[in-house]
C-alpha positions in Angstrom: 0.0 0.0 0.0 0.9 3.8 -0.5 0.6 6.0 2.4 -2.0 8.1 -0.1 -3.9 4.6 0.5 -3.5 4.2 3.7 -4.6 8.3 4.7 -7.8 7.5 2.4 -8.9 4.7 4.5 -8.0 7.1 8.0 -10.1 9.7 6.3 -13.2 7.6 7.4 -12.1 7.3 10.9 -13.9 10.7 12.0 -17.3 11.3 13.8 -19.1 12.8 10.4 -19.6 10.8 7.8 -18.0 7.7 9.8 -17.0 4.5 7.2 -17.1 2.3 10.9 -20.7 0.7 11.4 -19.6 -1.9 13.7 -17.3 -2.6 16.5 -16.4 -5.8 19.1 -14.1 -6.5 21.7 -12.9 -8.7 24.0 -11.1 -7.9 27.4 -8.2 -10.0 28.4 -6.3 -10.4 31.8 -2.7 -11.2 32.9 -4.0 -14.8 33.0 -5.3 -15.0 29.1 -8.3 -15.2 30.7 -11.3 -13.7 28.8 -13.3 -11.3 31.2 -15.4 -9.3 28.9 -16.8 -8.7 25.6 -17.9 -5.1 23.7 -21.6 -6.7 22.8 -24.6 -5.0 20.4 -21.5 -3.3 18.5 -23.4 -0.9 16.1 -20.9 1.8 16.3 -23.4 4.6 15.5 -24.8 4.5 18.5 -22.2 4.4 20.8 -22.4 8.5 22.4 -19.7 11.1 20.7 -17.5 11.3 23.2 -17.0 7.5 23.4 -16.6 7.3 19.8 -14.1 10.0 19.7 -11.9 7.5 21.8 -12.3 4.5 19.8 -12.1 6.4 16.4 -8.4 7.7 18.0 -7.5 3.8 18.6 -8.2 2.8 15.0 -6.2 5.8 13.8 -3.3 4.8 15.4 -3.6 0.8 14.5 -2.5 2.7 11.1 0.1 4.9 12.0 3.4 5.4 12.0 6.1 4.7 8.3 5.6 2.2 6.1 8.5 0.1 5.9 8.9 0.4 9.5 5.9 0.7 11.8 3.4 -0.7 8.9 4.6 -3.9 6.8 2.5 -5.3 4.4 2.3 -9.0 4.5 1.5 -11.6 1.1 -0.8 -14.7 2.7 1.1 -18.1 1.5 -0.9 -20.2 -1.1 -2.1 -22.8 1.6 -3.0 -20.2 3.9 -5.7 -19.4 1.8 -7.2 -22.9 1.5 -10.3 -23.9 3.5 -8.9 -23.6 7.2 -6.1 -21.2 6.6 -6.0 -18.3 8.1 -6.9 -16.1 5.8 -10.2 -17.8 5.6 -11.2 -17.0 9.4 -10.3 -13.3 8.8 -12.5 -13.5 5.6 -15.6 -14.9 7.8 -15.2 -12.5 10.7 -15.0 -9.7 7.9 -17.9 -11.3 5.6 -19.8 -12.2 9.0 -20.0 -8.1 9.5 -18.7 -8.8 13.4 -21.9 -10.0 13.8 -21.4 -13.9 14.2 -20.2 -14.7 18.1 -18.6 -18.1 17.4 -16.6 -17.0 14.6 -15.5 -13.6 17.3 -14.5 -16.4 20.1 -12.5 -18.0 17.7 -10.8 -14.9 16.7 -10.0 -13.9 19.9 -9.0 -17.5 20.9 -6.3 -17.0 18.0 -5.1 -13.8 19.1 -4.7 -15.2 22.7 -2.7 -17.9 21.8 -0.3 -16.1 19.4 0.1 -12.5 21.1 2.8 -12.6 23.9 2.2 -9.7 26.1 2.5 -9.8 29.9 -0.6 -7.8 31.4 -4.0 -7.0 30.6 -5.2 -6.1 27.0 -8.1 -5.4 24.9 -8.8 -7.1 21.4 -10.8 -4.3 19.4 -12.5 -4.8 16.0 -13.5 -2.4 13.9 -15.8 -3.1 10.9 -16.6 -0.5 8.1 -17.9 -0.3 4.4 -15.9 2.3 1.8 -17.7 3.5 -1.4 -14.3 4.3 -3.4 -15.1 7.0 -5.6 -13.3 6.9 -8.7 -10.4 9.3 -9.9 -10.2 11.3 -13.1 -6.5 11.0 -14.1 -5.7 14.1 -13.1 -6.5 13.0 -9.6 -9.8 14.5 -9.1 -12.2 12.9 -7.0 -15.7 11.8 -8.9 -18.8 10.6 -6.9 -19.6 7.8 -8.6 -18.6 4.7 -7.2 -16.0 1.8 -8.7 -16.2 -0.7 -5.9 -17.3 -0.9 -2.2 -14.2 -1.8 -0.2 -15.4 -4.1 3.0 -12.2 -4.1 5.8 -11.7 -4.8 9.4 -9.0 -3.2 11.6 -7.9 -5.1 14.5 -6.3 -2.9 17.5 -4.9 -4.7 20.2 -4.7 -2.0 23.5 -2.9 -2.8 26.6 -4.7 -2.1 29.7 -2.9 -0.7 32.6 -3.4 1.0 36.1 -3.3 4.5 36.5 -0.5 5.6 38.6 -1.5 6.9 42.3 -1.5 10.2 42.9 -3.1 13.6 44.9 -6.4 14.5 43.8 -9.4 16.3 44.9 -12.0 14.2 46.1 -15.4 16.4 44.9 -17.9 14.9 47.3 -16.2 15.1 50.5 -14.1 18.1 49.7 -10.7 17.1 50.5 -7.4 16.6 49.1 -6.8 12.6 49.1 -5.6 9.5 47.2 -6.6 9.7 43.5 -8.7 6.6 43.3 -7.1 4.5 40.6 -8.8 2.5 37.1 -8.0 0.9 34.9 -6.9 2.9 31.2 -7.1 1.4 27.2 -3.4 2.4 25.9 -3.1 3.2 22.4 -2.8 -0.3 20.2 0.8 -2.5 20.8 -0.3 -3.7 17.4 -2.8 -4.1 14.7 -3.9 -4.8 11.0 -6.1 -3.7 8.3 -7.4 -6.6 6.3 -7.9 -6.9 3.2 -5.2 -4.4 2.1 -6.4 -1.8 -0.4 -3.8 -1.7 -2.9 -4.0 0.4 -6.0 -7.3 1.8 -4.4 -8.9 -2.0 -4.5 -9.5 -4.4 -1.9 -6.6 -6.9 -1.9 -7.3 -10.2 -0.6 -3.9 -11.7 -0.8 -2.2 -9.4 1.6 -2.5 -7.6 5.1 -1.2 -5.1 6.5 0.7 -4.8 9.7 1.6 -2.7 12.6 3.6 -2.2 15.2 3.9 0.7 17.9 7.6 -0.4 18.2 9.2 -1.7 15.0 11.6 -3.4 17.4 9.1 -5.5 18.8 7.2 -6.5 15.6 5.6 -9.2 17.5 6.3 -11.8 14.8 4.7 -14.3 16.7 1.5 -12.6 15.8 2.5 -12.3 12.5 3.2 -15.8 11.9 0.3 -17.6 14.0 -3.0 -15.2 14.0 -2.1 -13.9 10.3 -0.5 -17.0 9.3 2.4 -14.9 7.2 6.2 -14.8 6.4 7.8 -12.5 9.1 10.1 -9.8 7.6 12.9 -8.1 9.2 11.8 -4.8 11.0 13.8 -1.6 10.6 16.0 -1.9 13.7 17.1 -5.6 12.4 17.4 -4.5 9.1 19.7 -1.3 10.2 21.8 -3.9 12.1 22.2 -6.4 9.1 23.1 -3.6 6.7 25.7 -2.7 9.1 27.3 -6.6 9.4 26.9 -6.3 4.9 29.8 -3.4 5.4 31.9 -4.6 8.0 32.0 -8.4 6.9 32.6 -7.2 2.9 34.9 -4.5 4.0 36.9 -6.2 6.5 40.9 -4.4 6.6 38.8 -1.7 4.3 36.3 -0.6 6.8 37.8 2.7 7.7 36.4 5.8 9.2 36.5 7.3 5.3 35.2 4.6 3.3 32.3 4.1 5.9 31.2 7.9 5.8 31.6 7.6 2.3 29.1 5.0 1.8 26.5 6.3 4.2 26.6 10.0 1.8 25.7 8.1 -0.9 22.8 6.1 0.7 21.2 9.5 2.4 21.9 10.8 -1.4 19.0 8.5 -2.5 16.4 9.6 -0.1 14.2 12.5 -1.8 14.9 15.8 -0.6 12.7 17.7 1.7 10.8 19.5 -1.1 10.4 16.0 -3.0 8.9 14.5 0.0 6.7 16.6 0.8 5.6 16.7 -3.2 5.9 13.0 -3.6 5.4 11.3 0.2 2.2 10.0 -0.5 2.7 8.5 -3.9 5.6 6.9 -2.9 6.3 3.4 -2.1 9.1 2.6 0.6 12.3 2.6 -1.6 14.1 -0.6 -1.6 18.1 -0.8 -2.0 18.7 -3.9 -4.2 22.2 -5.9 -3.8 23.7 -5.1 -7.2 22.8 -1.2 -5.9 25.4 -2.0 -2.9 27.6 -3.3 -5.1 27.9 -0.1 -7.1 27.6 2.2 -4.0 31.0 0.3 -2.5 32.9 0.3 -5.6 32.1 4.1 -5.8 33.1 4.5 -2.7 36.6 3.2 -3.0 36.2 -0.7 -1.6 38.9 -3.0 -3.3 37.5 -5.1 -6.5 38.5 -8.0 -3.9 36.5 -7.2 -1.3 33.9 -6.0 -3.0 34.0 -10.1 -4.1 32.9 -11.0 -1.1 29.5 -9.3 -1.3 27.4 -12.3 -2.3 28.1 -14.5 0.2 27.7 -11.8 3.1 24.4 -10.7 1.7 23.2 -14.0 1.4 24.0 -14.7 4.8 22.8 -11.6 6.7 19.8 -10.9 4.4 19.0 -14.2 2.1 15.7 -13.3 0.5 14.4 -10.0 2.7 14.4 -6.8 1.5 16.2 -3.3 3.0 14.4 0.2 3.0 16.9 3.1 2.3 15.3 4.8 4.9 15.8 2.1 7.5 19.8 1.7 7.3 20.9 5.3 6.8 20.4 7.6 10.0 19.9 10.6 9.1 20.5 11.7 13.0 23.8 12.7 13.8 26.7 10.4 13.1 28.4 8.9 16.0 31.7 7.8 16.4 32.6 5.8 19.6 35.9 5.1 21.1 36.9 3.3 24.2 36.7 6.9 26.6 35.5 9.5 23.6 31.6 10.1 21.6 31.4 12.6 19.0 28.1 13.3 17.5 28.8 15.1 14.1 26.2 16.5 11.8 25.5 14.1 8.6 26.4 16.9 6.3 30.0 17.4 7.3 31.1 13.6 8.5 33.3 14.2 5.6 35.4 16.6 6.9 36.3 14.6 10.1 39.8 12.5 8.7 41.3 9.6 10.4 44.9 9.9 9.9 48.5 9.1 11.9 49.7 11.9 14.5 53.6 11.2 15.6 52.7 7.6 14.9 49.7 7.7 16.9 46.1 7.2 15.3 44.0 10.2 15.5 40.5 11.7 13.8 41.1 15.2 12.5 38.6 17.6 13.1 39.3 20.9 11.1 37.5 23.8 12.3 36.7 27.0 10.1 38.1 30.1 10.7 34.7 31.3 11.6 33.4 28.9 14.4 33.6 28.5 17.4 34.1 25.9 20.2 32.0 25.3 23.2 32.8 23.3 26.0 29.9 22.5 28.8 28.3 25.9 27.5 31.3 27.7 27.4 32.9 29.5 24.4 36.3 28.6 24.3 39.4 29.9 21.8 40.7 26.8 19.5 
C-alpha cells in the first residue's frame, strides 16, 4: 500500500460521515483469561465522546512509516485454502462482526499467538468504503467503482493508573486519587484486506507495530498465518554486518562515511517528500545497488567479491528500505573513553589519519566557528 492509501482509508475514521458501522471487543487479563466482551456493536450508536476515543485507537492501529511501523504481508498459497487463516479473517469480515462463534474463535487465536505480559483489549473495527473513482488528473468523482469491505484489528494494553493527589469532589478534600484501569493506544494491529492500487486486496494484510523493534512476529506468523520480515531496527543492524563483513581491513572511518553519503543521497529531498510522500512506495536498495555504491566508494574489487556470500548470509531473500539503514541523525563515532556526534552533512570533513605515529580523527574547524565546552565559548 501507498501512504496516499492508507490516509484515504483514516479519512473515514472521523465522527461525520464515519466509514465504521460496527465494533467488538474482547477484554483480556494477565492470566489470558477472557473477562469481557464489547456486545450489540453498532458503532453509530455508541455516544460522541465514546466514539471519539475508539475512532483515536483505530487511527493509530494505522500509523506510523511504512517500511517500518506498517509492513504489508502476502498470505502463502495454503493459507488461503479452507482452514487457513486467511479464511477465518475473511468470515469475521464477511460475517459483518456479527457472528459470536466466529468472534470467540478470533479472539482464541489472538490469545494464543500475542505474547504480552498484562492485561489487554482485542478491538475490531468493521466498516464499508464506497471508493469514488479518480479522473486522471487526480480528481475525485462521486460515482462509485467498488465498495471496499475491511476490518482493523487494534490490540490496546490495559494498565493501572498511577497513584497520585487529587481532589476528592464529594467530601471536599485533598486525598488518594482513586485509581482505574486505562485502554493504551494499540501495541499492534492490522487492516485486512489491504487496499492496494485503491482496491480491496485479498492476498495481503497489512501490519503494525507501535515499536518496530518488537514487531511481534509471533503474531505475525500464528493469527495472520504470514512470512515474518525483518523490521527496521534488524534490518539497520544487518546492513551494518553487509559493510563490516565485505569490507573487512577496508572498513575505515573514510570509506564508511563515504558510503553512508551516498545512501542518504537516495532519499528524496525535503521538497520531493513533501511533493511525492504520499505517492511513494518505501524505496528498496537492491544488492547489485550496494555493489555499485561500495565500488564508488573506493572498496577493493576484492573485497567487494565477497559481497554475495555476506548478503546471502545476513539478508538471504528480505528486503532493505533506504530509509531504514541510513540515519539521518547525527553520526556517531565511539571510542573506548571519547563520543562525537557530528552533523550528517559534514562527517566528511572529520579524517582519520597518523599523529607522531599515533592514530588520531582530524577535526578541522573553520576560521569562523567557534568551540563550546559545557556551555562555554572557548578559543581553539
Amino acid at each position: 500500500m501507498l501512504k496516499k492509501e492508507v490516509l484515504e482509508i483514516k479519512k473515514q475514521f472521523k465522527k461525520t460521515d464515519c466509514g465504521i458501522s460496527r465494533i467488538a471487543g474482547c477484554y483480556v487479563d494477565g492470566n489470558k483469561e477472557k473477562v469481557t466482551y464489547i456486545e450489540n456493536g453498532n458503532f453509530l450508536n455508541i455516544e460522541e465522546d465514546e466514539m471519539y476515543k475508539y475512532l483515536e485507537l483505530a487511527k493509530k492501529a494505522l500509523s506510523g512509516t511504512l517500511g517500518n511501523n506498517l509492513l504489508e504481508y502476502e498470505f502463502p498459497l495454503e493459507e488461503e485454502k479452507p482452514g487457513g487463516h486467511q479464511q477465518l479473517l475473511m468470515g469475521v469480515r464477511e460475517s459483518e462482526l456479527k457472528n459470536p462463534e466466529l468472534l470467540d474463535t478470533f479472539y482464541e487465536q489472538v490469545i494464543a499467538n500475542f505474547e504480552f505480559a498484562g492485561n489487554y483489549l482485542i478491538l475490531l473495527f468493521y466498516g464499508a468504503y464506497d471508493v469514488p473513482v479518480r479522473t486522471k488528473d487526480n480528481i475525485k468523482n462521486q460515482e462509485s467503482d467498488e465498495v471496499y469491505q475491511y476490518m482493523v484489528c487494534a490490540i490496546c494494553p490495559v494498565t493501572l493508573s498511577k497513584p497520585g493527589l487529587s481532589y476528592l469532589e464529594e467530601e471536599n478534600i485533598i486525598g488518594l486519587r482513586k485509581r482505574d484501569w486505562i485502554v493504551a493506544p494499540p501495541e499492534c494491529g492490522f487492516l485486512f484486506p489491504a487496499f492496494n492500487d485503491r482496491s480491496t486486496d485479498i492476498h495481503a494484510v497489512l501490519h503494525y507495530s507501535k515499536d518496530p523493534k518488537n514487531a511481534h512476529e509471533e503474531f505475525v506468523s500464528g493469527l495472520l498465518g504470514c512470512n515474518t520480515k525483518m523490521s527496521a531496527a534488524v534490518q539497520k543492524e544487518a546492513f551494518q554486518a553487509i559493510v563490516q563483513e565485505t569490507l573487512g581491513e577496508e572498513c575505515n572511518y573514510e570509506t564508511v562515511t563515504k558510503i553512508h553519503e551516498k545512501l542518504a543521497d537516495m532519499l528524496p529531498t525535503p521538497e520531493e517528500e513533501s511533493a511525492t510522500q504520499e505517492e511513494e512506495a518505501p524505496q528498496i536498495v537492491e544488492k547489485e545497488q550496494i555493489r555499485r555504491i561500495f565500488e564508488e566508494s573506493g572498496v577493493s574489487e576484492e573485497a567487494v567479491g565477497h559481497l554475495d556470500e555476506v548478503y546471502e548470509t545476513n539478508i538471504g531473500t528480505e528486503q532493505l528500505y533506504v530509509e531504514n539503514i541510513v540515519d539521518t541523525k547525527p553520526v556517531k563515532v565511539k571510542t573506548n573513553d571519547i563520543v562525537l556526534n557530528i552533523n550528517p552533512e559534514v562527517a566528511a570533513r572529520v579524517k582519520s589519519t597518523i599523529v607522531d605515529g599515533q592514530k588520531c580523527l582530524l577535526i578541522p574547524i573553520n576560521s569562523d566557528e567557534n568551540i563550546t565546552i559545557n556551555g562555554v565559548d572557548a578559543r581553539p
